[in-house]
C-alpha positions as CSV (number, residue, x, y, z in Angstrom):
1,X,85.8,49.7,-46.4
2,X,87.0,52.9,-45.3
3,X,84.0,54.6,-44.9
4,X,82.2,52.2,-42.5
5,X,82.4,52.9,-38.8
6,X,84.5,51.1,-36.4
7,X,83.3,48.3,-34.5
8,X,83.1,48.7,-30.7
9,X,82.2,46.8,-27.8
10,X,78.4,47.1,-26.4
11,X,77.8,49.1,-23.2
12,X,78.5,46.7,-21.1
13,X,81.7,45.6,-22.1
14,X,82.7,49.4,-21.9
15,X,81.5,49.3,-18.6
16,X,83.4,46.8,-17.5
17,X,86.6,48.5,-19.6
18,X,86.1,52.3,-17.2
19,X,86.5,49.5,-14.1
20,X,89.5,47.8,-15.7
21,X,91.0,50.9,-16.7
22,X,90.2,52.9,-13.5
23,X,91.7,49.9,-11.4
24,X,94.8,50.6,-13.8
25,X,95.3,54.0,-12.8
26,X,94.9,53.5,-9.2
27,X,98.9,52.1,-9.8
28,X,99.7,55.0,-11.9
29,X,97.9,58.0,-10.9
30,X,101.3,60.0,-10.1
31,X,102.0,59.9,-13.9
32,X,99.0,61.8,-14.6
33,X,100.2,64.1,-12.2
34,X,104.1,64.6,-13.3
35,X,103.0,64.0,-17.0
36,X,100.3,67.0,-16.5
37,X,98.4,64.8,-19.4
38,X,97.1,61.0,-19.5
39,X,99.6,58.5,-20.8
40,X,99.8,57.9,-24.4
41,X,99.0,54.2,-23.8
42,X,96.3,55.0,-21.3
43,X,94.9,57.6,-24.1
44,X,94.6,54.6,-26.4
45,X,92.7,52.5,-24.0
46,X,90.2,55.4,-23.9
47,X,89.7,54.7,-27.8
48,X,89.8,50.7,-28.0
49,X,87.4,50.7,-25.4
50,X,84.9,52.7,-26.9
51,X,85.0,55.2,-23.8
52,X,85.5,58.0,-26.2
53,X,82.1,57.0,-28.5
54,X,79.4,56.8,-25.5
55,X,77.9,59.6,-26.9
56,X,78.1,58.5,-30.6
57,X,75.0,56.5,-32.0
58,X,75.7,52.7,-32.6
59,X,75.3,53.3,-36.7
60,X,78.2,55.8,-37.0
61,X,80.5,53.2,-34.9
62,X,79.3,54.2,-31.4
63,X,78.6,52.6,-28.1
64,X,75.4,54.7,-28.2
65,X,74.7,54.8,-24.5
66,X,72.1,57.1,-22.4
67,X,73.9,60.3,-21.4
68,X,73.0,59.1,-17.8
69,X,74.9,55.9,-18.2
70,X,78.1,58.4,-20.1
71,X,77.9,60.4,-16.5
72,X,77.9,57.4,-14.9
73,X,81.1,56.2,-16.5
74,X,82.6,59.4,-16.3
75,X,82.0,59.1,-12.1
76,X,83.5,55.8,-12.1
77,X,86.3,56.7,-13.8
78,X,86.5,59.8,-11.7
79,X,86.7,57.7,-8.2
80,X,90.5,56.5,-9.9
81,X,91.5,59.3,-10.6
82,X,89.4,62.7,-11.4
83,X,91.8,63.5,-14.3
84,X,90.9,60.5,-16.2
85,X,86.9,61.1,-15.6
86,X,87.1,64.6,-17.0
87,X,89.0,63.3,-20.2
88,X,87.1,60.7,-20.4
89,X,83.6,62.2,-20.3
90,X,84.6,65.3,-22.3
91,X,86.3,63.7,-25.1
92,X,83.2,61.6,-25.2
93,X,81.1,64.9,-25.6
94,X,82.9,66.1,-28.7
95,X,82.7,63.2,-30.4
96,X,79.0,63.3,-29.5
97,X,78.6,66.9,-30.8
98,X,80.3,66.2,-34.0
99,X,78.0,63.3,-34.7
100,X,75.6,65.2,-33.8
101,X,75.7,68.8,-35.2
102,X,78.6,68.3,-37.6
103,X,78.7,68.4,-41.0
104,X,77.2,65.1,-42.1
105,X,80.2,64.1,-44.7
106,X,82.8,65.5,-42.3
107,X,81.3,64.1,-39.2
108,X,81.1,60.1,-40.8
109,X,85.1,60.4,-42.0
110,X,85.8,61.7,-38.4
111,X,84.2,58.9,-36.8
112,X,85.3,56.3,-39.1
113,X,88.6,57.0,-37.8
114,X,89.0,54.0,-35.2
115,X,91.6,56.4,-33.3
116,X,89.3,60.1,-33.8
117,X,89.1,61.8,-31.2
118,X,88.4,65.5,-30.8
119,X,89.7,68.7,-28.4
120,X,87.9,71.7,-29.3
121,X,87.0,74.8,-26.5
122,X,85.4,77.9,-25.8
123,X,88.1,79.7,-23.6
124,X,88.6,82.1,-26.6
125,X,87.3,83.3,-29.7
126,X,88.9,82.3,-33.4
127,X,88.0,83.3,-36.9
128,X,86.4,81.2,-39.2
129,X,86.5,83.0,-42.4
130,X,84.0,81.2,-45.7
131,X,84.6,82.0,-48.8
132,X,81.9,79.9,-50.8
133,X,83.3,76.6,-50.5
134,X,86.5,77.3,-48.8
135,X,87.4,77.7,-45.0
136,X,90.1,79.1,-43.0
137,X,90.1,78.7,-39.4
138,X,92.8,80.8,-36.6
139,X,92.6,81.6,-33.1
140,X,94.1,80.6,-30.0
141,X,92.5,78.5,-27.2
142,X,93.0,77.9,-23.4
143,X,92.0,74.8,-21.7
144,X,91.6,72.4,-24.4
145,X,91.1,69.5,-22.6
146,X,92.8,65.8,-24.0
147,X,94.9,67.8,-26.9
148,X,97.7,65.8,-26.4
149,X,95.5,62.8,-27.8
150,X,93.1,64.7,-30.2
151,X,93.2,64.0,-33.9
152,X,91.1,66.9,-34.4
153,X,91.6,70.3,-32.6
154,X,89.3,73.7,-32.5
155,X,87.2,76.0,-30.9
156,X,85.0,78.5,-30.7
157,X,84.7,80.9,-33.5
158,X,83.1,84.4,-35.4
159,X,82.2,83.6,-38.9
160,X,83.4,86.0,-41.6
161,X,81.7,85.7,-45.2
162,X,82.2,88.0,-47.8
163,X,79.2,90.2,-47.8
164,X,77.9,89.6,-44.6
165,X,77.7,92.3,-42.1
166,X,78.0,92.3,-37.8
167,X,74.5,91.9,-37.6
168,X,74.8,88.5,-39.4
169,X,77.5,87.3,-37.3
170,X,77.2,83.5,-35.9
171,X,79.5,81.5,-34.0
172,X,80.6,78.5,-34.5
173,X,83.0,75.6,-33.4
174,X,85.5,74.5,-36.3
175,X,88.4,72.0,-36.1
176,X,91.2,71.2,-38.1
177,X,93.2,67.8,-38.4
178,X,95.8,68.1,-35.4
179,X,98.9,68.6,-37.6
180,X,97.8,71.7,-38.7
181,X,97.7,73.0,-35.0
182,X,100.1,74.0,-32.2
183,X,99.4,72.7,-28.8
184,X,101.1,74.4,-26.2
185,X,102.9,72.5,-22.9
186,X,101.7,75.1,-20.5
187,X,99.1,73.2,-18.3
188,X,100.4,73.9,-14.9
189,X,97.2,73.6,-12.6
190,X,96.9,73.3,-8.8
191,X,94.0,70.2,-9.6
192,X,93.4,67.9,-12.4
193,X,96.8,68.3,-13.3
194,X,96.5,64.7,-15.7
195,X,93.9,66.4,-17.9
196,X,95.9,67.4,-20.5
197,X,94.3,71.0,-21.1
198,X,96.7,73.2,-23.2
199,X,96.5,76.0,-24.8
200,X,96.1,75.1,-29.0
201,X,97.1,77.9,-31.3
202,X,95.5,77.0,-35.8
C-alpha cells in the first residue's frame, strides 16, 4: 500500500543508529569538509535510520520521540562531527513541521515516502501566488540546509490571491518536489562546511 507510512525502528534503536553512525564519521569527517555537504550514502543512513522522523508521530511512519530526546540526538551526533548534528536535527524539524502544520493530504504522501526528506528556509522571501485551487511558488533562498539530499525544497513566502489586498497578506512556507528546483553549489563557509546549505532557486 502506497499510502501507509514507512516502518522505522523504535527510539532506541535510532539511538543506538546516531552512535553507530557518529562513530562512522569520526573516520570520514574530512569528506564533509572537502564535499562542503554530507555523503550521499551517509545522507541515506540519516533516512534508514529513522534520524530524519524523530519529530514525526509514530502513526504517520515516525520514531515519535520527545523533542528533548531529538536535541539529544542531535548533540550526540554533533560530538562526531557538528555538520552532521545540524543536518541531522534540522532535517528532522521539517519533517516535523510538515506533519505537523502541513496540508493533511500533502503532508501523509510526503511522509509515506520512505526516502522524504525536506529543505525549506527563511533566508529570503518567495511568492506563493493561489489561484482557487492552483499554486505557483518562486523565490530564491540562502542557506538551505541538507538540499543536496531533500526530496522536497522551499521557503519562506508572501501569499498572492486574487482579490486580496496588503493588509491580508500572510506568509507562508511552500515546497516543491526537488526536480522542479535549482540548488546552487555555492556553500563556501569558514564552519560547518559538511552542512550542505545552498542557496535553492523554484
Amino acid at each position: 500500500d502506497m499510502n501507509r507510512p514507512p516502518t522505522l525502528p523504535d527510539p532506541n534503536t535510532t539511538r543506538l543508529a546516531a552512535v553507530d553512525l557518529g562513530c562512522q564519521v569520526d573516520e570520514r569527517w574530512s569528506e564533509l569538509d572537502e564535499l562542503r555537504r554530507l555523503p550521499d550514502d551517509l545522507f541515506a543512513t540519516l533516512r534508514r535510520t529513522g534520524l530524519l522522523r524523530t519529530l514525526v508521530p509514530a502513526q504517520l511512519g515516525g520514531v515519535g520521540t520527545a523533542p528533548v530526546e531529538w536535541m539529544r540526538l542531535g548533540v550526540e551526533l554533533a560530538r562526531h562531527d557538528p555538520s552532521l548534528g545540524w543536518v541531522a536535527t534540522q532535517g528532522a524539524a521539517e519533517l516535523g513541521w510538515i506533519a505537523a502544520g502541513g496540508d493533511p493530504t500533502w503532508a501523509a504522501d510526503v511522509l509515506s515516502d520512505p526516502d522524504g526528506a525536506s529543505a525549506s528556509s527563511t533566508a529570503g522571501v518567495g511568492r506563493l501566488v493561489i489561484d482557487g485551487r492552483t499554486a505557483e511558488l518562486s523565490g530564491r533562498w540562502s542557506f538551505n540546509t541538507g538540499s543536496t539530499g531533500a526530496t522536497w525544497i522551499g521557503g519562506l513566502a508572501m501569499v498572492e490571491r486574487q482579490g486580496v489586498g496588503p493588509e491580508g497578506a500572510e506568509l507562508r512556507i511552500a515546497w516543491v518536489p526537488v526536480d522542479r528546483a535549482e540548488v546552487a553549489d555555492d556553500w563556501d563557509p569558514s564552519g560547518m562546511r559538511g552542512t550542505g546549505s545552498n542557496s535553492t532557486a523554484i
